[in-house]
C-alpha positions as CSV (number, residue, x, y, z in Angstrom):
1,X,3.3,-35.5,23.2
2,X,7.0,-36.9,22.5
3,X,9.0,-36.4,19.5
4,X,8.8,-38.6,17.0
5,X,12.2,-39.7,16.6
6,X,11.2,-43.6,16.1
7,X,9.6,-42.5,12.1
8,X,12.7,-39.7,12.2
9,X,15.2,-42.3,12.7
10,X,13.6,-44.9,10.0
11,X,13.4,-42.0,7.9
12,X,17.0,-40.9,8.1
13,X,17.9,-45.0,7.5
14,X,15.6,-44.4,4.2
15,X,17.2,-41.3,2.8
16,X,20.8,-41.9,3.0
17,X,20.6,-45.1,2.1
18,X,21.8,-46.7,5.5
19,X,21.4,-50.2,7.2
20,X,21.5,-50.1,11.0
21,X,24.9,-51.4,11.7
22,X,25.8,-48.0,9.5
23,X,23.7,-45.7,11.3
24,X,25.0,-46.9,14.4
25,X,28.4,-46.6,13.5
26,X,28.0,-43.2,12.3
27,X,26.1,-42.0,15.4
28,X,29.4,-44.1,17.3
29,X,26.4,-46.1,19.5
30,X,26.2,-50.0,19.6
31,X,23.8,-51.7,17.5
32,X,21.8,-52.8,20.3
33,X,21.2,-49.2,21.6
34,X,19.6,-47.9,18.2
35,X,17.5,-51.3,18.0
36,X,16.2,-50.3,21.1
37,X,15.2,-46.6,20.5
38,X,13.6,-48.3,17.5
39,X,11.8,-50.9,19.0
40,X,11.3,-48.4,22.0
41,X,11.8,-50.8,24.6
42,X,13.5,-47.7,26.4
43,X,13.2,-44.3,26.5
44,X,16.0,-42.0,25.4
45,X,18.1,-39.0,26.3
46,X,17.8,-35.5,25.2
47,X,21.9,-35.8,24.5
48,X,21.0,-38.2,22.1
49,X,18.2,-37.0,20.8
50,X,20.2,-34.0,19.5
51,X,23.1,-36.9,18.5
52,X,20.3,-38.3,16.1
53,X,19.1,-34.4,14.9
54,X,22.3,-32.9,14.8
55,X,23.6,-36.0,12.4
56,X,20.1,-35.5,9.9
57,X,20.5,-31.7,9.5
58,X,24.3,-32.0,8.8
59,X,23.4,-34.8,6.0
60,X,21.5,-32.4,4.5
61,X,17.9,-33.7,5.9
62,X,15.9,-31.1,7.1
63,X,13.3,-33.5,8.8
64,X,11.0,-30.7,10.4
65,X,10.5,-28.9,6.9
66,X,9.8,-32.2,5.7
67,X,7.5,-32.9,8.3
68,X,5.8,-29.1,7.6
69,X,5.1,-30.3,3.9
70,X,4.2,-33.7,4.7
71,X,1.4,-32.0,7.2
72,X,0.0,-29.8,4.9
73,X,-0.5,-32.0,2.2
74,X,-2.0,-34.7,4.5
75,X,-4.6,-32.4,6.3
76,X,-7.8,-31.0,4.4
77,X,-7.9,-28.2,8.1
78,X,-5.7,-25.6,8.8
79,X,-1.8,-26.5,9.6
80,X,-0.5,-24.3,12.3
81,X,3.0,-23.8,14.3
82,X,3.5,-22.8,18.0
83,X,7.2,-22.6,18.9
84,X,7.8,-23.6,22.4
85,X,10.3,-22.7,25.1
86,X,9.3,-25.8,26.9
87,X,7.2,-28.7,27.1
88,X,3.4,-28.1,26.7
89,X,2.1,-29.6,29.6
90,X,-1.4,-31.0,29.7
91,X,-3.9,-28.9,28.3
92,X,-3.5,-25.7,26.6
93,X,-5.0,-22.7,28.7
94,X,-4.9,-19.2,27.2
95,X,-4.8,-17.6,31.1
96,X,-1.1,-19.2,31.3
97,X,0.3,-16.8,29.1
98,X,1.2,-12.9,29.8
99,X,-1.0,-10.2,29.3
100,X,0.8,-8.4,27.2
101,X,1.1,-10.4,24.2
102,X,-0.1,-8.6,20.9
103,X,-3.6,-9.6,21.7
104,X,-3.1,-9.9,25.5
105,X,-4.0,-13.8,26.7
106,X,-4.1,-16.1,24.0
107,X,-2.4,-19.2,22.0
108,X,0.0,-17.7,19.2
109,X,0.8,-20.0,16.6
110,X,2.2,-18.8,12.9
111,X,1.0,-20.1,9.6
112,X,4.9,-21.7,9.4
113,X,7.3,-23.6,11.0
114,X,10.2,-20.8,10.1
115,X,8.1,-18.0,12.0
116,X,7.6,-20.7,14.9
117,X,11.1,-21.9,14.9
118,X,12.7,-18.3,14.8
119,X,11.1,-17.0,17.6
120,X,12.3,-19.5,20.3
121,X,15.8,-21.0,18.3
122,X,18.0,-18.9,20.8
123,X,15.8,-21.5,24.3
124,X,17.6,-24.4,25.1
125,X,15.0,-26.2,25.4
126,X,12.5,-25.0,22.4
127,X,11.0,-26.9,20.3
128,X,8.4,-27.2,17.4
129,X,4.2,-28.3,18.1
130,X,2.3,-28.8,14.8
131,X,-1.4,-28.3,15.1
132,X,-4.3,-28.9,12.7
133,X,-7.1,-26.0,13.4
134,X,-10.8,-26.3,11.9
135,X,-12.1,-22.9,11.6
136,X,-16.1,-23.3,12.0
137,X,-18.8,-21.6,13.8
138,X,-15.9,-19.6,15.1
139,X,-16.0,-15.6,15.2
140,X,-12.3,-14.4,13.3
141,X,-11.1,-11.0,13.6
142,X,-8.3,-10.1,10.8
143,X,-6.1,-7.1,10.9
144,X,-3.9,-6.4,8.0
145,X,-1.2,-3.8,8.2
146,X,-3.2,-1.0,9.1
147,X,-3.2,1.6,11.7
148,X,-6.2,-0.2,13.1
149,X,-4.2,-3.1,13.8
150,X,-1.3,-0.5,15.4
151,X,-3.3,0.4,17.8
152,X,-4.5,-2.9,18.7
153,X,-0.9,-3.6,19.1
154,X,-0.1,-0.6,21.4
155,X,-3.0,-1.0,23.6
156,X,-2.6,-4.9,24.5
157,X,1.2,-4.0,25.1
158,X,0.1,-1.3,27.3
159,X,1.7,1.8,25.2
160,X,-1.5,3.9,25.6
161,X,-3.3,4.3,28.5
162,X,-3.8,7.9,27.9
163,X,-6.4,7.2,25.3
164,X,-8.1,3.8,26.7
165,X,-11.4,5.8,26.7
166,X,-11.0,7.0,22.8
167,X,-14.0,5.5,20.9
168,X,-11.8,4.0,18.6
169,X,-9.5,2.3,21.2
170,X,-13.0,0.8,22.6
171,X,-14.2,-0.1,19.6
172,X,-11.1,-2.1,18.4
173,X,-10.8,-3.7,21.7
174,X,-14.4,-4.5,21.9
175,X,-14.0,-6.4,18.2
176,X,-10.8,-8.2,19.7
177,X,-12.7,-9.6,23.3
178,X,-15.4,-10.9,21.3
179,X,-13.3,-12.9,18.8
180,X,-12.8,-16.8,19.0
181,X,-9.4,-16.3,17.6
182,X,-7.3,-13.6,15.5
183,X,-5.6,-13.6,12.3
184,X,-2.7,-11.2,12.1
185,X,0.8,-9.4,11.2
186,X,3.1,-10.9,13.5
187,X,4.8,-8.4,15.5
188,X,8.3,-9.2,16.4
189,X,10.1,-6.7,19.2
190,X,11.3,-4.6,16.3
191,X,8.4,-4.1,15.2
192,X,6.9,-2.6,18.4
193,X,9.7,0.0,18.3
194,X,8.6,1.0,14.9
195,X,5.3,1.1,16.7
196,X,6.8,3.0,19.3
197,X,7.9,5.8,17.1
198,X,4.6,6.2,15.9
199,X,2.7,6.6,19.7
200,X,5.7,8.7,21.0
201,X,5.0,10.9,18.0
202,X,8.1,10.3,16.1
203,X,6.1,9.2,12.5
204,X,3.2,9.3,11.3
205,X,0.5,6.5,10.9
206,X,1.4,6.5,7.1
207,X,4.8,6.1,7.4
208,X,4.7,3.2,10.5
209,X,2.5,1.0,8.1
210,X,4.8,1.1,5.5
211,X,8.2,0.5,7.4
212,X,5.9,-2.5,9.5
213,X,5.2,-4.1,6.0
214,X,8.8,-3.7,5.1
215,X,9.2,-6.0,7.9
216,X,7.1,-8.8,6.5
217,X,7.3,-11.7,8.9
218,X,3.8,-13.3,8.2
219,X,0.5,-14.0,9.9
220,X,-0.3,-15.0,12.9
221,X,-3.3,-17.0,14.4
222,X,-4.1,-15.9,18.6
223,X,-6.4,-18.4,19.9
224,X,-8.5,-16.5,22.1
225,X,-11.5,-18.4,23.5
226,X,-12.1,-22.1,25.2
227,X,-14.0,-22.7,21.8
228,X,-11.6,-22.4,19.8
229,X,-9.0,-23.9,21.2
230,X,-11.4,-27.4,20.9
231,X,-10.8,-26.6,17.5
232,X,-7.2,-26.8,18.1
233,X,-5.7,-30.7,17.4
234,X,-2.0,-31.3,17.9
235,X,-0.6,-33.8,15.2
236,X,3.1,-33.4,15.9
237,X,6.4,-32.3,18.2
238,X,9.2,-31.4,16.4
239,X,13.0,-31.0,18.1
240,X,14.9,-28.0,16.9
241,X,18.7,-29.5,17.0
242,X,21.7,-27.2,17.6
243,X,22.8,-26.3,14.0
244,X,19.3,-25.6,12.8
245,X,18.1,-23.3,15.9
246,X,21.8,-21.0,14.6
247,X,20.7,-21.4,11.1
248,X,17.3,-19.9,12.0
249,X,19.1,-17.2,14.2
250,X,21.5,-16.3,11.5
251,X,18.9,-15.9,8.9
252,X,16.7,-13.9,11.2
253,X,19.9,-11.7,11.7
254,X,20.4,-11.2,7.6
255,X,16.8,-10.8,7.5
256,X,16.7,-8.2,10.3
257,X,19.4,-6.0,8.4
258,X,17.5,-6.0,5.4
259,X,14.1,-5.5,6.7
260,X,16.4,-2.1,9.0
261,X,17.3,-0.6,5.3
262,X,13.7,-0.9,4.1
263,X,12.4,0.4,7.2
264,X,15.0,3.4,6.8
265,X,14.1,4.0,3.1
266,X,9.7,4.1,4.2
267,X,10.8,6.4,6.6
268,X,12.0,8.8,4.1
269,X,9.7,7.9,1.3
270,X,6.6,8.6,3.2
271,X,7.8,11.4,5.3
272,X,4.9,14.4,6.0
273,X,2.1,11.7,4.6
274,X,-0.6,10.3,7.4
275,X,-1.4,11.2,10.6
276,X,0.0,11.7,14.1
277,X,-1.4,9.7,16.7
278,X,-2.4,12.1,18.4
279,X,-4.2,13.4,15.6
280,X,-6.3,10.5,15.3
281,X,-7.1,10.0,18.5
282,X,-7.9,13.0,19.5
């Protein structure tokens, strides 16, 4: 799928008020260029691509978000973000990816474009895929912050092997192999550290849950079986420009700092409450 820049440009001439000859003398292109990527009788650069972007975002139009709102409203399914490092390439295939994911192999796409869009802002080449996702006669899993879903995390990123033959270990993982697709905390690489602390032993199960919700990053959807993903329909490709991938990056950072303070202040809150990993897997 391309980028829709054709409709983006059109709607950049609509909201600032703009003929063509403006446009182009803004974007400092001839005339005949821009009637060309408009009447796509050619193909176009990625250099100008982010020329066309770049110029939106710094007018003030934030196309994708518009694009996000537009989605939801027009679609009765399920509106759903992957953010890409690069091109998706044919079909989607959950064996591409690495095993250890949150959930191991799977498709992870997030209920927004932000939670997409923060997540691969710092690739060159990243950009946005918008999906539409019909969940029926499909088997769903759903973990909320909970030490089930903790250990779910630790095992599929390999954190404890020592107790891959605890019944509860098996029993989560036998719930997660048998699901068409998973709804979930998203779980960024801070997170796993907090998650970390609790497997080495550090906290307690009580007091990981609570700094992990302080985190608050959203849902996630895994995709997790060929039948699900043929419920999977991609409606849109969206291009991340420069200035809106660092506006992304800089509000993860502020967000990042906050979510550190309220991790810090759980920590304290909750100390001596819960569990020990070890004491619950024992």
């Amino acid at each position: 799928m391309n980028y829709e820049y054709v409709d983006d440009i059109k709607l950049i001439l609509e909201i600032l008020e703009l003929s063509r000859e403006d446009l182009a003398n803004d974007l400092e292109i001839d005339i005949k260029t821009l009637n060309r990527w408009i009447n796509e009788t050619n193909g176009i650069s990625e250099s100008n691509l982010e020329k066309i972007y770049e110029y939106a975002y710094k007018n003030h139009i934030n196309i994708n978000r518009i694009k996000e709102m537009l989605s939801i409203d027009d679609n009765k399914s399920k509106v759903l973000f992957h953010g890409s490092k690069k091109t998706i390439e044919g079909e989607i295939d959950i064996n591409r990816s690495d095993d250890n994911n949150d959930f191991g192999k799977g498709f992870y796409l997030s209920e927004t474009l932000e939670a997409a869009a923060t997540f691969v802002s710092s690739f060159e080449k990243s950009s946005i895929y918008r999906f539409t996702f019909e969940n029926t006669d499909l088997k769903c899993v759903k973990f909320d912050v909970s030490t089930e879903w903790m250990i779910a995390i630790a095992y599929y990123r390999g954190r404890i092997n020592e107790y891959v033959n605890n019944d509860i270990v098996k029993n989560i993982v036998n719930k997660v192999d048998e699901a068409d697709f998973i709804i979930a905390p998203i779980a960024d690489n801070r997170m796993f550290r907090i998650i970390n602390d609790f497997i080495d032993k550090m906290i307690t199960d009580e007091q990981c849950k609570h700094c992990l919700s302080a985190t608050n990053l959203g849902f996630q959807y895994v995709i997790k079986s060929k039948k699900a993903i043929n419920h999977l329909k991609m409606i849109g490709k969206d291009y991340l420009c420069t200035s809106e991938k660092r506006d992304y990056l800089e509000k993860r950072r502020d967000f990042t700092k906050l979510g550190d303070d309220k991790v810090k202040a759980a920590r304290v809150k909750y100390r001596g409450k819960g569990k020990y990993i070890d004491e619950l897997l024992r």
